[in-house]
N, C-alpha and C positions, 0 to 999 in steps of 0.2 A: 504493500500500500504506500501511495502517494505521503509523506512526512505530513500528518495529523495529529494532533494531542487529542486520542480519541477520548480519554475521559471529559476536556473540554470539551469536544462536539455534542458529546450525549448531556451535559448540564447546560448548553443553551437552546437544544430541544425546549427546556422547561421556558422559555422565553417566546415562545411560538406560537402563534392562533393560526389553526387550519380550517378553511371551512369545504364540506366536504358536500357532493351535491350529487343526487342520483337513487337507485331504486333502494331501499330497504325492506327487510320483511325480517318477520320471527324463524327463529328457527327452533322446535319442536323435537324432543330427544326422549326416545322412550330406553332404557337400559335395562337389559337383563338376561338371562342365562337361556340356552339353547339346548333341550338332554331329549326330547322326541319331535317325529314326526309329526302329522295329524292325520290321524283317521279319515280327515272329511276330505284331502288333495295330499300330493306329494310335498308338502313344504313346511318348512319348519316350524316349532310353536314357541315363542320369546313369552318366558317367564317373565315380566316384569318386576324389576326392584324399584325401581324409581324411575320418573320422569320430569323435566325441567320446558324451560324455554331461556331462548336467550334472542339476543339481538343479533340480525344475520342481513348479508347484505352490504351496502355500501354503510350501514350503521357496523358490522365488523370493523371497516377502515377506518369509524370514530373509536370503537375501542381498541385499535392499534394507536391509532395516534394518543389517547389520553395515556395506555399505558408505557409510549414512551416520553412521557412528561409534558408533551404538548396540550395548547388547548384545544378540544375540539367541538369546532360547530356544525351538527347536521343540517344538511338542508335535504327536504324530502316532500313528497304528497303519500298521502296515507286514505285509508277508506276509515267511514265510521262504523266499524264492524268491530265483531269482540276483537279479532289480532291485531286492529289500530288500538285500541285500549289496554291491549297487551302490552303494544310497542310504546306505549306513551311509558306505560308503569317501570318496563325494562329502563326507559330514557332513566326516569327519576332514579331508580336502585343505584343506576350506575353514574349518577350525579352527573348527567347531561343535557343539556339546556335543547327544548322545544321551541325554543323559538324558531328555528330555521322547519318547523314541519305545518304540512297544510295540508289541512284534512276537507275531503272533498268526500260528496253526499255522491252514496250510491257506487262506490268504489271499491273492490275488494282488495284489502291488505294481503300481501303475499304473505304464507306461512308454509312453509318447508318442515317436513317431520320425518325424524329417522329413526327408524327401528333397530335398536342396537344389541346384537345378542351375542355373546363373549368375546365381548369384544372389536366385534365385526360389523362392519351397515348390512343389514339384510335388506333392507326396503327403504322409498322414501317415497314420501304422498305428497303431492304439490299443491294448493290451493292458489288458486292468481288470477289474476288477471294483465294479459300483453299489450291490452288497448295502449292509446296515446291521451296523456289526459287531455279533454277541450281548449278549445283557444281559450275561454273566458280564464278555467281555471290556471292551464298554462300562464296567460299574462298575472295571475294572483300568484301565482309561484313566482315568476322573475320580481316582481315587486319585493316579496319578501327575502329575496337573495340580493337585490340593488339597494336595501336599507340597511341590511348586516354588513355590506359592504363596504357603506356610507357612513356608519354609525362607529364599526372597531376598525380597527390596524389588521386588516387581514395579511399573513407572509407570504402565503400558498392556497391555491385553488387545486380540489382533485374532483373530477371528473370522475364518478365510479357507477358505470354502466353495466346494467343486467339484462338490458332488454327489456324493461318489465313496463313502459311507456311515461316513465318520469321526464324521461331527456330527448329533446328534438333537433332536428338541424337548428329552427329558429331561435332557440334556449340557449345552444351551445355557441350560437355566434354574437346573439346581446350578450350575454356573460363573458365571453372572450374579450370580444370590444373595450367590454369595462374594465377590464382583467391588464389589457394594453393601456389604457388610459390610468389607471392608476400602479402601473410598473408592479401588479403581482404577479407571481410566473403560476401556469399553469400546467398539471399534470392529468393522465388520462390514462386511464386501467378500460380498455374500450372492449365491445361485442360489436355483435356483426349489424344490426340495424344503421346505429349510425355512423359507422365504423371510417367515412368516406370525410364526413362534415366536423369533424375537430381540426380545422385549420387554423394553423397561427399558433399554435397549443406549442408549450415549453417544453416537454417532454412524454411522448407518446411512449405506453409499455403495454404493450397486445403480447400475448402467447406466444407460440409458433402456429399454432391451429387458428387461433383468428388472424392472425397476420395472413396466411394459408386463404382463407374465404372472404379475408375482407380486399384482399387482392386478385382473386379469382385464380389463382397459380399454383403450381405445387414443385415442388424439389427436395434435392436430400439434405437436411437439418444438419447433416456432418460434413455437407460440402460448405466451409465458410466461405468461398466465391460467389457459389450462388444464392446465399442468406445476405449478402453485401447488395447483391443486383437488386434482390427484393425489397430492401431496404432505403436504397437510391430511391427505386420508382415509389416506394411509400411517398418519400419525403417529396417529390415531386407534384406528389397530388394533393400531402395535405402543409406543405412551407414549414412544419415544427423544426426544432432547434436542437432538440437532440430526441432518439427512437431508443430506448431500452427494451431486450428481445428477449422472454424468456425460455430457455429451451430445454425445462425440465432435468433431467438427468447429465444433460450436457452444461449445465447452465444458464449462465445470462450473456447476453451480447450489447455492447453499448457504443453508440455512435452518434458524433456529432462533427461538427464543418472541420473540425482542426485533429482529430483522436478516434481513435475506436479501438475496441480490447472485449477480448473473448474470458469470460472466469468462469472457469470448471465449477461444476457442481461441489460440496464435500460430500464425502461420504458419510451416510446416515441409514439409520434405521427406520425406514419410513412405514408410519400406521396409517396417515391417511392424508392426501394434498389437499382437504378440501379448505380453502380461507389461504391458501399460502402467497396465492394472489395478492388478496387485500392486505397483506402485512409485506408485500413486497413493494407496492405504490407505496407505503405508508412510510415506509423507509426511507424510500428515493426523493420523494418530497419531502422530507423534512432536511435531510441531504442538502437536495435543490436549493431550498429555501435560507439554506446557512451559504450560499455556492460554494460549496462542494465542487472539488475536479470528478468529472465523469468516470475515473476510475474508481477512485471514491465511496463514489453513489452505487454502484454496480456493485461492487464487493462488499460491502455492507448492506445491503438489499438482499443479494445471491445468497448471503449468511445467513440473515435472517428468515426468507423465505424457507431454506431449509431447519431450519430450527424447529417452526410451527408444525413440520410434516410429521416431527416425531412422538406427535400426540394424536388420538383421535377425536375428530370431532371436528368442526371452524371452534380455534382457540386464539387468544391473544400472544403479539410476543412479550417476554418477561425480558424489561430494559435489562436487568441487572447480568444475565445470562447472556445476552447479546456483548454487551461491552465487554464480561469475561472472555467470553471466546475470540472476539472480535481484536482485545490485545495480546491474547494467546494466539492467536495466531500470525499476524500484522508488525505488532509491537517486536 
C-alpha cells in the first residue's frame, strides 16, 4: 500500500457525513436446524430456533458506513405497509435518522426472508415490488435529498441501486448536477436498469456480471486486456472518473485517467457473499471522500469486502478488525 497512517485514515472516517440514496428493504432471517425430510415433498424441514429482521439493502450501506464511524444518512421511498414500519423501527434500534425516507401510499416495502438451517440458506421468499415510483412522488423524493443537501456538509454521495424502482435516469442526473455544483464526489454500487444513466459519477463499482449486461459483452475475467477494453468503453459512455471492478475470487480492479492496479483476492473462508457489495462501496467512498490514491481505495475495499464473506448472513464490517488486518498486512 501506497505510504498511509492507516490508523489516521480510519479516525477521520468518524468526521464524515454520507448520504446514501436508493432501494432498501428488510431483511427477514429465520434460523434453525435441518435433521429430516418431509413426508408431504422431497425437501427439507428447518426447525426453527429463532428468527430476526434487520435492515437490508442500500440501508446495509448505512450500517457499513455508521459502523465505520461515519455519519450516515438514508435516503429512501418506503410503502406504508407493516415492512415500512419495520424498517422505520430497524432505522431507530440502530440510531439512524428518517429523515432522508419517504413513505409513499400504496407501495410495497421490499422484504427479503431467509431460511437458514445449519447453517446454510435453504430458501428465500421475496416480497417487492420493481415499479418506478410516480413522477409526483419521484419529485417529493428529490426534494427531500436537495434539503439534506442544502441543510448539512455532505463528503460523499452513494448511489446504491437494487433495481427495486427508487432510482431513475431523471433522479440520478438532478442529484448529480447538484452533486457537481457543490464539489461532492459521487459513488455508484449500480444494476442493470439504470446501469447506462450514472454519468458524470466519481467513481463507478459494478461487479463483473453487471459490468457483463450492462454492457451487452462478454469475455474472460482472467484476461486483464480484455476487462481494460470493457472498461475504456464503460467510461466512454458514462464520463466517470475513476471505475472500480469487482471480480470476486480474483478480486478488485481499479482504474482511473493516470493508474490502474489489479489486487488479488485474500484468501478466506467464505460462508456466504451476500452484503459484501455494500461494504465494499462503503469503503471506497469513504476512501474517496478523504482522496485517497486509487490504490488505496481498492485494497482497503478488496479487504474489507472479503472480510464480510466470512460470516453468514448480509453482516456489517467490524472497523476494528478491518484496521487490524489492514496494518497487518500493509503496514
Amino acid at each position: 500500500m501506497q505510504k498511509v497512517n492507516l490508523t489516521s485514515l480510519f479516525q477521520k472516517f468518524n468526521e464524515l457525513n454520507v448520504l446514501i440514496i436508493g432501494d432498501v428493504m428488510v431483511d427477514a432471517y429465520y434460523w434453525g436446524k435441518v435433521e429430516r425430510i418431509s413426508p408431504e415433498a422431497p425437501v427439507p424441514i428447518v426447525a426453527v430456533d429463532y428468527s430476526e429482521k434487520r435492515l437490508g439493502g442500500a440501508a446495509n450501506v448505512a450500517l457499513n458506513i455508521q459502523a465505520l464511524g461515519a455519519n450516515a444518512i438514508m435516503c429512501a421511498p418506503i410503502g406504508n405497509d407493516t415492512s415500512g414500519v419495520d424498517f422505520i423501527e430497524l432505522l431507530n434500534t440502530h440510531q439512524l435518522s428518517s429523515e432522508g425516507i419517504l413513505t409513499i401510499e400504496n407501495r410495497v416495502t421490499t422484504e427479503k426472508t431467509r431460511i437458514i438451517g445449519n447453517n446454510y440458506q435453504m430458501l428465500r421468499v421475496d416480497r417487492e415490488t420493481t415499479d418506478a415510483i410516480p413522477k409526483a412522488d419521484e419529485d417529493a423524493f428529490f426534494q427531500v435529498i436537495h434539503q439534506i443537501i442544502n441543510d448539512s456538509k455532505i463528503d460523499v454521495i452513494i448511489f446504491e441501486d437494487y433495481d427495486k424502482g427508487a432510482i431513475s435516469e431523471r433522479l440520478i442526473k438532478k442529484v448529480v448536477d447538484l452533486a457537481i455544483e457543490k464539489n461532492i464526489p459521487t459513488t455508484v454500487d449500480p444494476k442493470k436498469r439504470n446501469f447506462k444513466f450514472y454519468k458524470n459519477v466519481t467513481l463507478f463499482k459494478p461487479n463483473l456480471k453487471e459490468l457483463k449486461e450492462g454492457l451487452k459483452i462478454d469475455f474472460d475475467k482472467k484476461n486483464k486486456a480484455e476487462l481494460e477494453v470493457a472498461i475504456d468503453q464503460l467510461e466512454k459512455v458514462l464520463n466517470n472518473k475513476q471505475t472500480l471492478i469487482t471480480l470476486s475470487e480474483l478480486g478488485v480492479f481499479i482504474k482511473n485517467n493516470s493508474e490502474k492496479h489489479h489486487i488479488p483476492a485474500h484468501h478466506r473462508s467464505i460462508a456466504d457473499v451476500s452484503g459484501a457489495g455494500d461494504t465494499v462501496i462503503s469503503v471506497a467512498s469513504l476512501c474517496l471522500a478523504l482522496d485517497m490514491p486509487s490504490k488505496v481505495i481498492a485494497e482497503l475495499s478488496n479487504l474489507a469486502g472479503g472480510l464480510v464473506c466470512e460470516k453468514v448472513g448480509v453482516v456489517s464490517i467490524v472497523k476494528e478488525q478491518l484496521l487490524k488486518e489492514a496494518i497487518e498486512i500493509y503496514s
